[in-house]
C-alpha positions in Angstrom: -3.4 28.4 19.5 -2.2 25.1 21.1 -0.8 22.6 19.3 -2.5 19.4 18.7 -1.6 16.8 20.5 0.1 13.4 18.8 -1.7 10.8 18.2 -2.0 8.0 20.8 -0.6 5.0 18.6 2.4 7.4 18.1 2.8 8.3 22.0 3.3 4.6 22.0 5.2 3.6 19.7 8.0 6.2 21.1 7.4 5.6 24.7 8.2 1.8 23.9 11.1 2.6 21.4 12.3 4.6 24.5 12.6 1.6 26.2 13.7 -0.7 24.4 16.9 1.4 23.5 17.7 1.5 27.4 17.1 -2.1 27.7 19.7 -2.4 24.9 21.9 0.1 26.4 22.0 -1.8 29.8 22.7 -5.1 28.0 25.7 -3.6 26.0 28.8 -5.8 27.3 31.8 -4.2 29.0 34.7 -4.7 27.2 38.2 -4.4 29.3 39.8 -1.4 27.1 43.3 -2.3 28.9 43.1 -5.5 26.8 44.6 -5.5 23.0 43.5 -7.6 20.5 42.8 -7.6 16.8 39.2 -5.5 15.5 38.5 -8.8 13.7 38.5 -10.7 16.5 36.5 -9.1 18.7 32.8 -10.7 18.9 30.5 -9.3 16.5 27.7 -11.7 17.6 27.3 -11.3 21.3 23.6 -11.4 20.8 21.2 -14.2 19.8 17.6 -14.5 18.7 15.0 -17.3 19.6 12.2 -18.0 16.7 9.5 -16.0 18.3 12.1 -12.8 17.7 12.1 -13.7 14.5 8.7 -14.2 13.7 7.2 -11.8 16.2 9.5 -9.1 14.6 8.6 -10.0 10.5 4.8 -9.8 11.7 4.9 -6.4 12.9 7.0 -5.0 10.4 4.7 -6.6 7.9 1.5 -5.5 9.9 2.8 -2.4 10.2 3.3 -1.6 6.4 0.2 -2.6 5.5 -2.1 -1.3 8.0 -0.6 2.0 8.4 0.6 2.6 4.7 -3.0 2.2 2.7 -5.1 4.8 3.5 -9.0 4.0 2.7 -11.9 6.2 1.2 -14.3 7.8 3.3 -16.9 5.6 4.5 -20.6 6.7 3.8 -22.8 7.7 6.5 -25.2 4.7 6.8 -21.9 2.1 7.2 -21.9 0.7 10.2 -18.7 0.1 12.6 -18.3 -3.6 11.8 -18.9 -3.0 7.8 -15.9 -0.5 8.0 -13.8 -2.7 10.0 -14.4 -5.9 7.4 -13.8 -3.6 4.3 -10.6 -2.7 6.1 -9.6 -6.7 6.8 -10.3 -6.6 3.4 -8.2 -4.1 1.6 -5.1 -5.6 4.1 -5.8 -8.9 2.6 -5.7 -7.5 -0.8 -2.0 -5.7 -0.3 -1.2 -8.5 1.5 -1.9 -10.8 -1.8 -0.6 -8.3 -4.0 1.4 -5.4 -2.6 2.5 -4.3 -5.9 -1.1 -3.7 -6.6 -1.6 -1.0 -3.4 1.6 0.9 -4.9 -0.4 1.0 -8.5 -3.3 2.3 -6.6 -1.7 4.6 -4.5 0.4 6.0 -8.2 -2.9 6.5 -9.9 -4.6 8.6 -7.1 -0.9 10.9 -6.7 -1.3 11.8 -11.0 -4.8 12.3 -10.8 -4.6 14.6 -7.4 -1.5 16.2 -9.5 -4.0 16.9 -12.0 -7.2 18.3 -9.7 -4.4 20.8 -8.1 -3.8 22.2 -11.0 -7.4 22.2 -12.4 -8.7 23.9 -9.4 -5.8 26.5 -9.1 -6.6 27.4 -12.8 -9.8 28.5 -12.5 -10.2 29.3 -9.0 -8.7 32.1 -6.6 -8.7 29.5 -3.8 -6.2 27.9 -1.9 -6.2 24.5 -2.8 -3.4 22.0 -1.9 -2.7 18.5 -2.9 -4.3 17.5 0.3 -7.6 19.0 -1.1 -7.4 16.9 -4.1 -6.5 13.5 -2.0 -9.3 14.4 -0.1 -11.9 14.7 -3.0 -10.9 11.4 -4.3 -11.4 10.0 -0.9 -15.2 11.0 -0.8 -14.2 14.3 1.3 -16.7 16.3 0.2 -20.4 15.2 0.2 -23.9 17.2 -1.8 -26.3 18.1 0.7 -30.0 19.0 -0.6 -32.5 19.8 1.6 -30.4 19.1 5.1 -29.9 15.2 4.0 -26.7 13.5 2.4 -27.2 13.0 -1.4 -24.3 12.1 -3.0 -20.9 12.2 -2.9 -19.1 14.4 -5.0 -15.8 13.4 -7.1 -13.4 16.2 -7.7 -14.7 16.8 -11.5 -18.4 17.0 -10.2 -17.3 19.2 -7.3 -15.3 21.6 -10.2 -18.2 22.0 -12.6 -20.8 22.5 -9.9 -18.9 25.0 -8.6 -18.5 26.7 -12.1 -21.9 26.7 -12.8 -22.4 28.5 -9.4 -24.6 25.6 -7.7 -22.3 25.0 -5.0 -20.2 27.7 -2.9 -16.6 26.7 -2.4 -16.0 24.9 0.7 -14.4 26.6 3.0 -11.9 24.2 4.1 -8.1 24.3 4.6 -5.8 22.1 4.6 -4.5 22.3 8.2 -8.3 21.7 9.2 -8.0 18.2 6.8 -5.0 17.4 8.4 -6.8 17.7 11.7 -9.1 15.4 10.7 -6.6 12.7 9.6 -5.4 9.8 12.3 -1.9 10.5 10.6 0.8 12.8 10.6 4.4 13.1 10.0 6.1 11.6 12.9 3.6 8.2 13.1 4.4 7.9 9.7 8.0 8.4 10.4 7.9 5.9 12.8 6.7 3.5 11.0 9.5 4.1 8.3 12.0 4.2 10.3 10.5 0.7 11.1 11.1 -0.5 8.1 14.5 1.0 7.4 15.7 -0.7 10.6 14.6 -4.1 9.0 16.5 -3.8 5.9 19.5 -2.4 7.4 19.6 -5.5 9.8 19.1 -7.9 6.9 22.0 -5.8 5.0 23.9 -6.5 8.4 23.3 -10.3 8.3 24.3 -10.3 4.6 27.5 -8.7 5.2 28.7 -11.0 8.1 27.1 -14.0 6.3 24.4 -15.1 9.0 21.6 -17.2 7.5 18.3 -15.4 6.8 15.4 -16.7 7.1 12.8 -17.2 4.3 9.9 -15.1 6.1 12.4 -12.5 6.4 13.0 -11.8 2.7 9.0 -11.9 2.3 8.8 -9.1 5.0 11.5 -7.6 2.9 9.5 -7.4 -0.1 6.6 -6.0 2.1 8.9 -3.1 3.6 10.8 -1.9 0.0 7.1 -1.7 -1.3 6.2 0.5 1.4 8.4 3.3 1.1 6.7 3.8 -2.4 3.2 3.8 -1.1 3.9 6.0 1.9 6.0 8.6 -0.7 3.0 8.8 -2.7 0.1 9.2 -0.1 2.7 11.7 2.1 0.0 14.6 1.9 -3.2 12.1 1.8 -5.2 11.9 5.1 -5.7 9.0 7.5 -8.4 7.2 8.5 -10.9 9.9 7.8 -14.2 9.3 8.9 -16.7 12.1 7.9 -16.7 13.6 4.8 -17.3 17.8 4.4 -21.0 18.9 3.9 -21.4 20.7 0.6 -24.9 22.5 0.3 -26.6 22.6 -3.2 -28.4 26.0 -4.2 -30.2 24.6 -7.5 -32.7 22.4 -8.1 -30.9 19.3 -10.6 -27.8 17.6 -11.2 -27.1 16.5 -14.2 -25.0 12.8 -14.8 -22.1 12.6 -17.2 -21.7 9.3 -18.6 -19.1 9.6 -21.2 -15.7 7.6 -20.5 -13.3 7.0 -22.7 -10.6 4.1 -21.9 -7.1 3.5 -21.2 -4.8 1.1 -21.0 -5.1 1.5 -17.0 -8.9 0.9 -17.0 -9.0 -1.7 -19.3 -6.8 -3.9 -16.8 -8.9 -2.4 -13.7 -12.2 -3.2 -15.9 -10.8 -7.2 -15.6 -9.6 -7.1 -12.3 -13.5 -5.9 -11.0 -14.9 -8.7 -12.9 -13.2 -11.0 -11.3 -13.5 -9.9 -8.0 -17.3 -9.6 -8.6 -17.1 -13.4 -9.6 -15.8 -14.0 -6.0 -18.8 -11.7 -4.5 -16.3 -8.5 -3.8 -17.6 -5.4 -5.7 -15.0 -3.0 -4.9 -15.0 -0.6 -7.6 -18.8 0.0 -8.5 -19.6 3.6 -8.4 -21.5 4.4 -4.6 -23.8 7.2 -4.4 -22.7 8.1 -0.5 -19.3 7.0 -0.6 -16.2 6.2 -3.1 -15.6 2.7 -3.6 -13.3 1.1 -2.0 -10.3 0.9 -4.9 -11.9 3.8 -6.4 -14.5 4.2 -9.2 -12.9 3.2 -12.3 -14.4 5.8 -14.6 -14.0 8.7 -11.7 -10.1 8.9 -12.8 -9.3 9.8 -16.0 -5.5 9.7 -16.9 -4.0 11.5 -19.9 -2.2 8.2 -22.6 0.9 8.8 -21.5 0.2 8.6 -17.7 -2.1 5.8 -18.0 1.0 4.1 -19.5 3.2 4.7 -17.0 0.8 3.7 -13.9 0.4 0.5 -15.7 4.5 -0.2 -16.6 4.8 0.8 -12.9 2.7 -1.5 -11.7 3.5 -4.5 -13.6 7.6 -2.9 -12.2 6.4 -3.3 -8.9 5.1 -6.8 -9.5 8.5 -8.1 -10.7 10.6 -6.0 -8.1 8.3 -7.9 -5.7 8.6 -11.4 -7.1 12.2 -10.6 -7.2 13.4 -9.8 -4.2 11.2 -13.6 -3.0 14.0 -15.0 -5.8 16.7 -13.6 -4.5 16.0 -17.1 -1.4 16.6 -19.0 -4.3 20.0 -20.2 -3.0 19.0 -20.2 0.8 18.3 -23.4 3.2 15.6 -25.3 2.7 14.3 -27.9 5.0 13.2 -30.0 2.0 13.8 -30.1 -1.9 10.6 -29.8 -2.6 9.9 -26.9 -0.3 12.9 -25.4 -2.2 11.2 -26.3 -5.5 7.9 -24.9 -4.9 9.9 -21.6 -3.1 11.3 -21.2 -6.6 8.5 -21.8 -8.9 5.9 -19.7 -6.8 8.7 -16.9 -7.1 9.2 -17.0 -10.4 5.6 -17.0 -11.4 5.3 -13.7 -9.1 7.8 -12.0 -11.0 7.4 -13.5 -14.8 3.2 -12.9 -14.6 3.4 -9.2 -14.5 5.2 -9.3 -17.7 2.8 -11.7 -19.2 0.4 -9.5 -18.2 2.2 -6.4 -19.8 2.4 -8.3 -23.1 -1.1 -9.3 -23.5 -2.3 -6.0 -22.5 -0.6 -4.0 -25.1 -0.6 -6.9 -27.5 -3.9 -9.4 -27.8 -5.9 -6.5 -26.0 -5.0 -3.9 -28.6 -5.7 -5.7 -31.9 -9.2 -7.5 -30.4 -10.5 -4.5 -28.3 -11.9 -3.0 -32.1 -13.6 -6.2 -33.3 -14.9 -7.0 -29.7 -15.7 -10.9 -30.4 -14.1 -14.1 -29.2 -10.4 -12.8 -28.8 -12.0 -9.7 -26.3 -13.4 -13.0 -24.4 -10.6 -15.0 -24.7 -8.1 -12.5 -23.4 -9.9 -12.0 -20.5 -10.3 -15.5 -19.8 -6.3 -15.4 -19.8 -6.2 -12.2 -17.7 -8.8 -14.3 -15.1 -6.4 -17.1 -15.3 -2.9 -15.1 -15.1 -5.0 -13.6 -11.8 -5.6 -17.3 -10.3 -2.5 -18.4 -10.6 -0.6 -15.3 -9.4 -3.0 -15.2 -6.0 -2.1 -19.2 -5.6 1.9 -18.5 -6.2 1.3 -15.7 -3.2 -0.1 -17.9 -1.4 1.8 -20.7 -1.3 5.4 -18.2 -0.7 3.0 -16.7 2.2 3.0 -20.4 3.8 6.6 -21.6 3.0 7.7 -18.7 4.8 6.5 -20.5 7.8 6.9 -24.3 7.2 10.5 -22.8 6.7 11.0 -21.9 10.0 11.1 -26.0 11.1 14.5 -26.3 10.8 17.2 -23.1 10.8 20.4 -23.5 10.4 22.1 -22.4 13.8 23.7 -19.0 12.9 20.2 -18.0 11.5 20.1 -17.3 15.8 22.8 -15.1 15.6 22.4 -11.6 15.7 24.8 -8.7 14.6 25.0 -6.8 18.1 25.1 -3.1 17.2 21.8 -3.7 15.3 20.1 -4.4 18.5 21.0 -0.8 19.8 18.6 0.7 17.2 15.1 1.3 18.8 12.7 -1.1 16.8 9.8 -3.2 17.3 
């Protein structure tokens, strides 16, 4: 059997890295090895940047992380082209707002794909992989009765209906998902490596104490992010397009309402109200296709795991908010541009753990009474929301009014980092 061929984006991208490095190579200055003279004199900065480098370089790296890393549901069968390429804009606007909320969703669908693997090995002498799991919670497999599309089926449906003997079990493997993915190993690679190229060139500019710029900690934040999403949707498929027909052989299906909730779903439960408010319905149950940030009930996480996606996501948030701090210090073309840099910063970082403490605190002790304080904490959670998307906002344009007036090593560039293939 021939091997598949790579995928087009990742021809590309290595073709053009290919390139780059011997443009580098050629540019390298010839130094005269006859001639002595001290290591720390020799010029480490032979190189220099203009502002579209900079910028041009941040926006890929930044586009590159987002677009690539999240990896959407299935889209149903009666969504047209454009339909699928706005609910993409939108999910890229959404980990571009909050990044720290794409790692959170990528965390929940890793322990509940843990979870069918192990469910499905149990009671099943079938091969199925993590990929199969990712799959199911992507909308991968979809009920067929009588020839047409019915429903699709989440990975607990899928289990009991093949249990009770109404479905056969698909016979799909995991190198034929992986066919069907955009994805693989090396344009994922790529895009890493991507990433790990910008931070060691910030790490670079650190060390020899060259100025950098305000949109380049931003991007940073993107790319640290990034690694986590990519580590935990490593075996999830790409950009799949058409789900796996499964055929019924009865003549009902029965609906399971019962949910029970979790710390997890009670923030999620919030977070869908208000994006309802704003005319986004992202996580209402679809009949041919999984939402778009997943069916809130269609997961369900044991305590303790439910606690830990939620600690991690409120982590990610301050790590984010963090690493925008740490231009506290850094030159500012205006006090108050420096003042707002902070405060938008801060509140980043510091709203997460207000939102940890009301969770587990004011949620906890009003969630049994369900009167005025369930209302009033979610009035604060809607809040806590607003002001968080305003604070990213306003770093997201700072990061750009920044840009009027760099200090003059903040054109400098560390030479040998220029030898590494990059965008």
């Amino acid at each position: 059997m021939s091997k598949l061929p790579l995928p087009r984006a990742s021809t590309m991208y290595l073709l053009l890295c290919i390139l780059y490095l011997c443009q580098a190579i050629q540019a390298v200055p010839i130094t005269d090895l006859t001639t002595t003279c001290d290591r720390s004199e020799a010029p480490l900065f032979v190189n220099r940047r203009t502002l579209w480098d900079i910028v041009s370089t941040c926006m890929l790296t930044v586009l590159a992380c987002i677009y690539s890393s999240l990896h959407p549901n299935i889209p149903s069968p009666n969504d047209t082209p454009v339909r699928i390429l706005l609910r993409r804009v939108g999910i890229m606007g959404i980990a571009l707002l909050c990044p720290d909320a794409a790692v959170a969703w990528a965390l929940r669908q890793w322990l509940w794909a843990r979870y069918v693997t192990a469910q499905f090995k149990e009671h099943f002498n079938y091969t199925w992989t993590q990929t199969h799991s990712f799959f199911a919670l992507m909308g991968g497999f979809m009920l067929y009765v009588d020839g047409k599309p019915y429903q699709t089926l989440s990975p607990d449906k899928l289990h009991s209906l093949m249990c009770a003997g109404f479905i056969d079990a698909p016979a799909l493997t995991a190198r034929q998902i992986n066919d069907r993915s955009k994805g693989n190993a090396i344009s994922k690679g790529l895009v890493i490596f991507q990433g790990a190229w910008f931070i060691l060139q910030l790490l670079s500019r650190a060390i020899y104490h060259l100025e950098i710029t305000h949109i380049e900690v931003a991007t940073l934040a993107f790319a640290v992010l990034n690694f986590f999403t990519y580590a935990l949707w490593w075996n999830k498929p790409l950009d799949v397009q058409c789900p796996h027909p499964v055929y019924w052989k009865s003549t009902d299906v029965s609906e399971d309402d019962d949910h029970l909730m979790s710390s997890e779903i009670i923030v999620l439960l919030v977070v869908d109200s208000y994006l309802q408010m704003i005319g986004v319905d992202a996580m209402s149950p679809r009949k041919l296709r999984v939402p778009t940030l997943d069916n809130l009930f269609a997961i369900e996480l044991k305590p303790w795991e439910s606690n830990v996606l939620t600690f991690v996501g409120f982590t990610m948030g301050i790590v984010f908010g963090g690493i925008n701090c740490a231009a506290w210090f850094y030159t500012f073309p205006t006090y108050r541009e420096q003042v707002l840099w902070c405060t938008s910063a801060i509140i980043v970082m510091c709203m997460p753990c207000l939102g940890f403490v009301i969770g587990f605190v004011l949620f906890r002790s009003s969630i049994e009474r369900r009167g005025s304080e369930s209302i009033e904490f979610t009035l604060i959670f809607r809040a806590g929301l607003v002001l968080y998307a305003a604070a990213r906002i306003l770093l997201l344009i700072l990061m750009f009014t920044t840009l009027r007036d760099l200090p003059s090593n903040a054109y400098e560039v560390v030479s040998w980092t220029s030898l590494l293939p990059h965008l």
